[in-house]
Backbone as JSON Lines, residues from 0, in Angstrom:
{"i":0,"aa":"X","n":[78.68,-44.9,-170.02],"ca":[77.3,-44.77,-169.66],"c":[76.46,-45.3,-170.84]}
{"i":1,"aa":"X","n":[75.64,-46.18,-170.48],"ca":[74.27,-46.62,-171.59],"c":[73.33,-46.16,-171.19]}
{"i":2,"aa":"X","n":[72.61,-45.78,-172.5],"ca":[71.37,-45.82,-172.31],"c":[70.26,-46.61,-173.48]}
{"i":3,"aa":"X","n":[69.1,-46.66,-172.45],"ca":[68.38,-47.68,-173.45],"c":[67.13,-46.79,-173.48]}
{"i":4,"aa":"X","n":[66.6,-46.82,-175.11],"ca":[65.82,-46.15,-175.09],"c":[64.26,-47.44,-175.5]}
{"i":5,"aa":"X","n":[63.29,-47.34,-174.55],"ca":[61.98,-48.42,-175.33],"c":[61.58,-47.55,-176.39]}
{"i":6,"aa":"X","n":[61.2,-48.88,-177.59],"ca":[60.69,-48.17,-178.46],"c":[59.3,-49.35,-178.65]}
{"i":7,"aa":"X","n":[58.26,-48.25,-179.5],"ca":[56.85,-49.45,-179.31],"c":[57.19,-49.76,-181.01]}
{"i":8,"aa":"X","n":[56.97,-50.94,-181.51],"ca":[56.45,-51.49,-182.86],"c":[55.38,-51.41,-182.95]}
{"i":9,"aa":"X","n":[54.75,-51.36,-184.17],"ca":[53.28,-51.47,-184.48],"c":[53.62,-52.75,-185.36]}
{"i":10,"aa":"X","n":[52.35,-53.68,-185.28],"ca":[53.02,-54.98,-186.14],"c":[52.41,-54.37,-187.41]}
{"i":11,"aa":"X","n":[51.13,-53.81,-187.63],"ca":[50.5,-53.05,-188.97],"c":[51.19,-51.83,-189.38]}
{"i":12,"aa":"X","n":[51.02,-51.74,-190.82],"ca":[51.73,-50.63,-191.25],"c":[50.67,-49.4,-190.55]}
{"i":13,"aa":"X","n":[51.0,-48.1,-190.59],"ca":[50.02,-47.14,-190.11],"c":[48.67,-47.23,-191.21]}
{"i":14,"aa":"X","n":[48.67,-47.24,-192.47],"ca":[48.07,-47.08,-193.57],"c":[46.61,-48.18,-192.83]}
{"i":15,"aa":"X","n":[47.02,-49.36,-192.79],"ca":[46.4,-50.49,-192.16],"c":[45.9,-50.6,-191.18]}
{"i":16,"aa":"X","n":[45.91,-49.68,-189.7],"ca":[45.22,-49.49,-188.67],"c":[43.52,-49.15,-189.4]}
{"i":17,"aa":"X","n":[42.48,-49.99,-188.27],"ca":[41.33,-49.47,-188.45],"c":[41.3,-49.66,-186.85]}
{"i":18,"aa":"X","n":[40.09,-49.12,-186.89],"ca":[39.35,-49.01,-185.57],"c":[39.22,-50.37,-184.74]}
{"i":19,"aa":"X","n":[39.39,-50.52,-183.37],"ca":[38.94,-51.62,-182.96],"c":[37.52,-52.27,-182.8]}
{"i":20,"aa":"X","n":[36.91,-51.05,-182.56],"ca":[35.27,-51.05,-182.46],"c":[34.26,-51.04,-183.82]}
{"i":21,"aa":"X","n":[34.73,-50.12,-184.3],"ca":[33.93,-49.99,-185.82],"c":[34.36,-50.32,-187.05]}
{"i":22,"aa":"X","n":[35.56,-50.88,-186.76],"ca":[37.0,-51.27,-187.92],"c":[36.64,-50.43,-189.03]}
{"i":23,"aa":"X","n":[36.68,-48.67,-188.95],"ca":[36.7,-47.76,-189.68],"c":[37.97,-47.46,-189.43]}
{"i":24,"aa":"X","n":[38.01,-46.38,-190.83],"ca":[39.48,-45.84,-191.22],"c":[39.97,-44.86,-189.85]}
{"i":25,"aa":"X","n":[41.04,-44.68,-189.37],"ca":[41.7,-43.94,-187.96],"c":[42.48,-42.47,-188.85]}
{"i":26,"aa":"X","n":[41.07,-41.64,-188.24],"ca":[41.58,-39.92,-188.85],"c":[42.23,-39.85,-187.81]}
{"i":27,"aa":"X","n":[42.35,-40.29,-186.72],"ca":[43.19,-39.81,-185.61],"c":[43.53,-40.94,-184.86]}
{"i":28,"aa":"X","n":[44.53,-41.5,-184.26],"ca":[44.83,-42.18,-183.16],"c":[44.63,-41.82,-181.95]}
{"i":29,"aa":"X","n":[44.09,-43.08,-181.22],"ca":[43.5,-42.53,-179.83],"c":[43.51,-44.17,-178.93]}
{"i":30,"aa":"X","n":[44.67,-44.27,-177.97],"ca":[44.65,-45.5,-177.25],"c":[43.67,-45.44,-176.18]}
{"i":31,"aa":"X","n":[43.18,-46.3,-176.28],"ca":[41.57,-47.01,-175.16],"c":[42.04,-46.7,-173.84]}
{"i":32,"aa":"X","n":[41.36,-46.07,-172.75],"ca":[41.87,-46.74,-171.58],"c":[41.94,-47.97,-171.23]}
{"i":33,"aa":"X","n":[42.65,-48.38,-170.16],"ca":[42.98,-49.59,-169.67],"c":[41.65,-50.2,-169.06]}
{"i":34,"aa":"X","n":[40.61,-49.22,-168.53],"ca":[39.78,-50.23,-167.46],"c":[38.54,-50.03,-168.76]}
{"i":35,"aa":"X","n":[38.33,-50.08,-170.26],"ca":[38.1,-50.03,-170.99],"c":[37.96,-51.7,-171.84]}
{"i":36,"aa":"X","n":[39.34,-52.13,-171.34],"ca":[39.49,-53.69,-171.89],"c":[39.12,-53.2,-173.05]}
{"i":37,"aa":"X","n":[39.97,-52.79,-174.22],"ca":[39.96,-52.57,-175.45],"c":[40.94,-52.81,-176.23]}
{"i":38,"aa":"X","n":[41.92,-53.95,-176.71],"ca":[42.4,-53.74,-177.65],"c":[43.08,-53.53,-178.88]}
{"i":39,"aa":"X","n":[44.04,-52.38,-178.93],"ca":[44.21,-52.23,-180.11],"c":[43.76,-50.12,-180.26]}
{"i":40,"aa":"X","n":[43.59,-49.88,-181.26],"ca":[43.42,-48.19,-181.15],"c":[42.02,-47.83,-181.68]}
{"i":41,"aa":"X","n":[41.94,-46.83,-181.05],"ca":[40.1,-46.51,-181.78],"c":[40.24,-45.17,-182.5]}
{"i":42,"aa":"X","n":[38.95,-44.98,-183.53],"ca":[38.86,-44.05,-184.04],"c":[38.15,-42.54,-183.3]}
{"i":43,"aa":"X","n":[38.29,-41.17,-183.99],"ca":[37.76,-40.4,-183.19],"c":[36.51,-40.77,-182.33]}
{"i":44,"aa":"X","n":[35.32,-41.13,-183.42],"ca":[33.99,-41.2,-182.84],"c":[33.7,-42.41,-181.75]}
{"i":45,"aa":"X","n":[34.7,-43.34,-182.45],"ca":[34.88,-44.66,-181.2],"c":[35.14,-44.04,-179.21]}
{"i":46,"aa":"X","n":[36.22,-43.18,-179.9],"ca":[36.67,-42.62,-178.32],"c":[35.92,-41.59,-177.96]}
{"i":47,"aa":"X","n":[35.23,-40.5,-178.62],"ca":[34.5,-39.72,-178.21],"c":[33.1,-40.58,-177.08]}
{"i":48,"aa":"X","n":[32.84,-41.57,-177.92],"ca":[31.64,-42.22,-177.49],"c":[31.93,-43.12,-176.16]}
{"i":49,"aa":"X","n":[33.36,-43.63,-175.88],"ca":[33.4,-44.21,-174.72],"c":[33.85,-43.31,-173.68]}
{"i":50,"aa":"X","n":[34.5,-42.38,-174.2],"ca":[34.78,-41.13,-173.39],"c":[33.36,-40.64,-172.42]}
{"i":51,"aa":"X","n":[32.44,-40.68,-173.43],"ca":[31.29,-39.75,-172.54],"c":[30.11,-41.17,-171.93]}
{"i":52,"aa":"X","n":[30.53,-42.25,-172.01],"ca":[29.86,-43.39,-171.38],"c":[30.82,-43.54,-169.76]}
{"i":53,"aa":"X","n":[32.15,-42.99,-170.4],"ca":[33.07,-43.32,-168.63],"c":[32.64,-41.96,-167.81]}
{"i":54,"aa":"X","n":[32.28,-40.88,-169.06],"ca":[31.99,-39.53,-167.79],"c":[30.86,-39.05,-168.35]}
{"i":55,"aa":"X","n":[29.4,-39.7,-168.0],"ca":[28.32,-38.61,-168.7],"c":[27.86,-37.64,-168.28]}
{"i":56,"aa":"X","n":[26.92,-37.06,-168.61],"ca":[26.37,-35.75,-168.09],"c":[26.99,-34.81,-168.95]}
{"i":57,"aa":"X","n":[27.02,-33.42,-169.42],"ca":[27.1,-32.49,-170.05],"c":[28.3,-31.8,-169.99]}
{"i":58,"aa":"X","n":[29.64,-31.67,-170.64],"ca":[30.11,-31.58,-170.75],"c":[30.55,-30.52,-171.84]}
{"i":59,"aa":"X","n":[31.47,-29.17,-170.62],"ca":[31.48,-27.62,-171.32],"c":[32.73,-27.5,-171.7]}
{"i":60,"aa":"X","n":[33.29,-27.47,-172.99],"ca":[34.27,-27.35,-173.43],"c":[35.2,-25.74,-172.87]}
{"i":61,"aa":"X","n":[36.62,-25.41,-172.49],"ca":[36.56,-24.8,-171.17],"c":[37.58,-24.32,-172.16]}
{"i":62,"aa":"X","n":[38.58,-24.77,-173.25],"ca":[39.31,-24.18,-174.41],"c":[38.88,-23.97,-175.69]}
{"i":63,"aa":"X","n":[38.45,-22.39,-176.06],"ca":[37.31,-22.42,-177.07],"c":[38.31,-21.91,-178.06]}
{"i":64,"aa":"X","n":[39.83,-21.47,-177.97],"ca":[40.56,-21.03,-179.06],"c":[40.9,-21.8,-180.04]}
């Protein structure tokens, strides 16, 4: 029996990722959606900000622990 496992490369070292949008430093990794046409990885505030352009209106955080 084989198995194959995919694995992803990054061609940049991690150190070397910046943002796609603001080419700031990445405190966190966060892949774009697809119907986003973005890419490459964005930073928190990058994704926070397209996050609430794909769903606006007011938004109640529902896990406060």
């Amino acid at each position: 029996m084989i198995f194959i496992t995919k694995i992803k490369k990054c061609d940049v070292l991690e150190e070397d990722q910046k943002c796609s949008l603001c080419n700031g430093p990445l405190d966190h990794i966060y892949h774009p959606m697809e119907k986003w046409n973005i890419k490459g990885l964005l930073c928190s505030k990058c994704y926070s900000q397209k996050i609430f352009e794909t769903y606006p209106g007011t938004h109640e955080r529902v896990n406060k622990s």
